[in-house]
C-alpha positions in Angstrom: 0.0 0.0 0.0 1.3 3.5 -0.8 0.3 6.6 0.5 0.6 10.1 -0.6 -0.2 12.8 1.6 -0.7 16.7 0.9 -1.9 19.6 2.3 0.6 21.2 4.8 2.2 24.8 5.0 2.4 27.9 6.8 -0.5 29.3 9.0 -1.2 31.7 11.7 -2.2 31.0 14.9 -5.8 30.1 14.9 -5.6 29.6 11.0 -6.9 26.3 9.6 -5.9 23.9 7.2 -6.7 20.5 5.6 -4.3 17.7 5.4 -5.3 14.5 2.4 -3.7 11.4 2.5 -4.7 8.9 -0.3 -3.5 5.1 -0.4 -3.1 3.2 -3.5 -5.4 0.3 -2.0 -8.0 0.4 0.6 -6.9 -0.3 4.3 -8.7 -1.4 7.3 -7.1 1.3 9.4 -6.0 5.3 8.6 -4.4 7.9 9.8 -2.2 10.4 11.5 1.3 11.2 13.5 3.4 13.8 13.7 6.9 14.5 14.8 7.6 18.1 16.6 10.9 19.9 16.0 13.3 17.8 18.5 11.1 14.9 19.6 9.3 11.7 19.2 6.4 10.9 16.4 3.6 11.0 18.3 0.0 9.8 17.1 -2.3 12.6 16.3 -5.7 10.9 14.6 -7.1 7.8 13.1 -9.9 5.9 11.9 -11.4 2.5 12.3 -15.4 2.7 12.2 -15.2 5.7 14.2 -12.5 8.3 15.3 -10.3 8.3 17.7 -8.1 11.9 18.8 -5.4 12.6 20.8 -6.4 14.9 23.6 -3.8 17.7 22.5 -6.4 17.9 19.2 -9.3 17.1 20.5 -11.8 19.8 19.4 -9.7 21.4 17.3 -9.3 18.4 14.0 -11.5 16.4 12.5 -10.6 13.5 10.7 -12.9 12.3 8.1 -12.7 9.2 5.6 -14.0 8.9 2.3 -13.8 5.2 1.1 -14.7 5.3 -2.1 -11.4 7.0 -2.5 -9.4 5.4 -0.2 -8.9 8.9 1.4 -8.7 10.5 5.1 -8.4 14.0 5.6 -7.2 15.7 8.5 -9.1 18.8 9.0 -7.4 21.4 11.9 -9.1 24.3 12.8 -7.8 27.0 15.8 -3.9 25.9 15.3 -1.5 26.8 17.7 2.3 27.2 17.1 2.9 23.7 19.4 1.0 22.1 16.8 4.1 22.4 14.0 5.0 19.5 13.5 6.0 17.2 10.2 2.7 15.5 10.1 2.7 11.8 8.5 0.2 9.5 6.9 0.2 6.2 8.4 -2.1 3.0 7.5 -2.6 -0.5 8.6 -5.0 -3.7 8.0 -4.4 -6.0 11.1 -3.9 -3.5 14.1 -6.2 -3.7 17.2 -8.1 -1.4 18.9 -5.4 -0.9 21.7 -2.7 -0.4 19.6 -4.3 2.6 17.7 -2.3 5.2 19.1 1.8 3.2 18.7 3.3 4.2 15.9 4.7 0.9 15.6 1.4 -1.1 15.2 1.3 0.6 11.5 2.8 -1.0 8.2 2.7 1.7 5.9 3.7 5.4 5.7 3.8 7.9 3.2 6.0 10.9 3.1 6.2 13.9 5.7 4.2 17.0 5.3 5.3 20.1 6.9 2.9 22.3 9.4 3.9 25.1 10.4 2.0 27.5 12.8 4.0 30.6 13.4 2.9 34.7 13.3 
């Protein structure tokens, strides 16, 4: 499975943008990390019949799926400069509930795309 992801830039704080990340086959499981300037990928989104947020996003993004493209978007509203970040795609078919959130519970990636929140 491939992934390409898009949709990352510069933005204010409290601007909004909308990440895409669309696989080249569908997968059970989609979604999102993202590693901050100096530290650890961290898990951000994802989907598996329903969505599941980290709490440092929670009311802020939106993840939607559409399956007839084999495509999740990350929608993030109210950004704040701790939210820069490289933000990656990340998909699975065989992960379980619990593991959601380790980055190592994934099989396939796509490339990095920048976010950068800054005045």
């Amino acid at each position: 499975v491939q992934l390409q992801a898009s949709g990352g830039g510069l933005v204010p704080p409290g601007g909004s943008l909308r990440l895409s990340c669309a696989a080249s086959s569908r997968t059970t499981v989609m979604g999102w990390f993202r590693q901050p300037p100096g530290k650890s990928r961290e898990f951000v989104a994802a989907h598996r019949w329903r969505e599941y947020y980290a709490d440092s996003v929670k009311g802020r993004f939106t993840l939607s799926r559409d399956n007839a493209k084999n495509t999740v978007y990350l929608q993030m509203n109210n950004l704040k400069p701790e939210d820069t970040a490289v933000y990656y795609c990340a998909a699975d078919n065989n992960l379980i509930l619990s593991s959601m959130r380790e980055e190592s519970a994934y099989d396939y990636w796509g490339q990095g795309t920048q976010v950068t929140v800054s005045s």
